[in-house]
N, C-alpha and C positions, 0 to 999 in steps of 0.2 A: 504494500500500500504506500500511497503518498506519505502519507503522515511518518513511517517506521524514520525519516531521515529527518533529522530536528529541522523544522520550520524555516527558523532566521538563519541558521547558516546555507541552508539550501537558497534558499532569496537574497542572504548577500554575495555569494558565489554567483548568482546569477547576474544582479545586478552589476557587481565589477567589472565580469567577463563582458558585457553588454554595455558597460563605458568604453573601455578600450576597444572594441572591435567597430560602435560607432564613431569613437575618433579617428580610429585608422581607416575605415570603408567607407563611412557613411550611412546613412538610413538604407539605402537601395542595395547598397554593397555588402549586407547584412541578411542571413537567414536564421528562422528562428532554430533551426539543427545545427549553424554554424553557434549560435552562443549555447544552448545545448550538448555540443561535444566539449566545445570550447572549456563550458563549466563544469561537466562530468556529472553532467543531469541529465535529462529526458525535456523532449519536447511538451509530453504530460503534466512535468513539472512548471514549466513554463505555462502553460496553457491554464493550469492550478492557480497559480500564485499570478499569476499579470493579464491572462484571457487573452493578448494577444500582444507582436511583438508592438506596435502602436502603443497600446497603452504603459509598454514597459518603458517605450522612446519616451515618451509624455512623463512620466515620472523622475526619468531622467533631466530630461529640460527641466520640471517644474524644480527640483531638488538643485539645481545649475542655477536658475534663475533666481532661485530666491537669496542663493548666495554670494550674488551678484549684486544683487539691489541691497543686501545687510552689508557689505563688503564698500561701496560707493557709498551709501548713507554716513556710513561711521566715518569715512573718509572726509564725506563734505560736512558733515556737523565737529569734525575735529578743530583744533583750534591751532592747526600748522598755516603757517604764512602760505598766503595765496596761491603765492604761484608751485610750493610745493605742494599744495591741495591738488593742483592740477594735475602736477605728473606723476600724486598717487592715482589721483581719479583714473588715467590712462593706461597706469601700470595696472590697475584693477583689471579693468577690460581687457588687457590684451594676458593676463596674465590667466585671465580665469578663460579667456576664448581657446589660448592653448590648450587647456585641459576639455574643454568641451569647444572644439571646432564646429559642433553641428547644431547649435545656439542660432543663430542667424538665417541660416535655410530652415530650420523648424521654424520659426514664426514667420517669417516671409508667407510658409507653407499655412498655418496657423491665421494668418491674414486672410488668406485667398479661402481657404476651408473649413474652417473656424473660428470666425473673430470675436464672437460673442463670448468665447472661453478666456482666448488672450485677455481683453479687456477685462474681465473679471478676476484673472492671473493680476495683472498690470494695476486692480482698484485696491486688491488688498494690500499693497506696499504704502500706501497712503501717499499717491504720484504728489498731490496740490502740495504737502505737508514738506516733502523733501524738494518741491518745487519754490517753493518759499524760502528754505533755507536758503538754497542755492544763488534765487534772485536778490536776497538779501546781505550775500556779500558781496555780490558785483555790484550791487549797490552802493556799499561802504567804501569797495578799494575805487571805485572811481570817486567818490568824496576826497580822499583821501591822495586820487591822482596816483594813484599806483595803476591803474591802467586806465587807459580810455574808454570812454561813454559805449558803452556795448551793450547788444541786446541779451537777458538771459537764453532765450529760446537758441539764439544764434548760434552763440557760443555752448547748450546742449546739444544742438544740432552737429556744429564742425567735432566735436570732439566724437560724439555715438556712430558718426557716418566714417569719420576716419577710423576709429580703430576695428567698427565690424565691416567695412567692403573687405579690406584684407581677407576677409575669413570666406566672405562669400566667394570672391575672386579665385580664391586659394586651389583648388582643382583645378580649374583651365591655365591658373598660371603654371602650376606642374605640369601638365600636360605640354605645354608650347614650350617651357623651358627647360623638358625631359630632366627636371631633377625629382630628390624623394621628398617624402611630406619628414625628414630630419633633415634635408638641406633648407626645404621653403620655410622651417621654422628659425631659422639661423636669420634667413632673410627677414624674416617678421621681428626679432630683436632688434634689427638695426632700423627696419623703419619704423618700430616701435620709437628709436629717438629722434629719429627725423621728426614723427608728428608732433613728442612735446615740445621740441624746438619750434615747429610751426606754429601751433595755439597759443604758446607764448608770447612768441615774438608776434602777432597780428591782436596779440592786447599789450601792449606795451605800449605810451604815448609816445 
């Protein structure tokens, strides 16, 4: 029977197996008998415990996601000088996209076939409450002339769009540049400093 193998360790064998194989594959590039062998389960097991591999991806993002947004909050409510707020803010994202690559194409995916879900993902973080934060020290450091009059949204926008196209892009640029997903991550460090050099320098007066 199902049960004779303890519960939590069979579902976190599972789940592990099923971060690593969608960071290195992808949602498509994944079978539910590839994390099954992979874990030294059965696809029954799987089928028990997550009903399909979908809702296992989905738990995965949501468990990604939410360490995301605690991970950024604490970051923008900390009380480090601004502009290193920023290039933890960046180091967040790109740090936790490494670990979960497939962030980005799930809600993209999530957008177009579920948005009603996303958004209720996206309400329980409480968006206004850390949106506030956030406008309320671009607020300050321009008072204060530590950087120029900038829009909050703007500057949410250039920083979310640079450090996740990388991630979305990240396939076809392997693909055209025939290297491995451990060379393109070498490449994603460096322009991980490209971009805090850019968000900074385009708030600087």
């Amino acid at each position: 029977m199902l049960e004779t193998q303890s519960a939590s360790n069979v579902k976190e064998r599972i789940l592990q197996v099923s971060r690593e194989l969608f960071v290195k594959n992808g949602y498509n590039g994944v079978s539910v008998r590839d994390i099954a062998t992979a874990s030294g389960t059965n696809v029954a097991h799987l089928n028990y415990y997550f009903q399909s591999k979908y809702n296992l991806f989905e738990l995965i993002f949501e468990e990604a996601f939410n360490i995301m947004v605690k991970r950024i909050f604490a970051i923008i409510q900390s009380d480090k000088p601004f502009f290193d707020m920023i290039e933890c803010w960046i180091n967040a994202y790109y740090d936790l996209l490494m670990e979960y690559p497939q962030i980005p194409l799930f809600v993209l995916n999530e957008i177009n076939q579920n948005p009603d879900r996303l958004v209720r993902l996206v309400q329980k973080q409480d968006p206004h409450d850390k949106y506030a934060i956030i406008a309320g020290r671009v607020e300050e450091e321009v008072k204060k002339g530590t950087i120029k009059a900038t829009s909050t949204i703007d500057l949410g926008l250039n920083v979310v769009s640079l450090c996740i196209f990388p991630f979305i892009f990240g396939k076809f640029a392997m693909r055209v540049a025939d290297i491995s997903f451990d060379e393109y991550r070498k490449v994603l460090e460096q322009h991980k400093l490209y971009v805090i050099r850019f968000v900074t320098d385009a708030l600087k007066p």
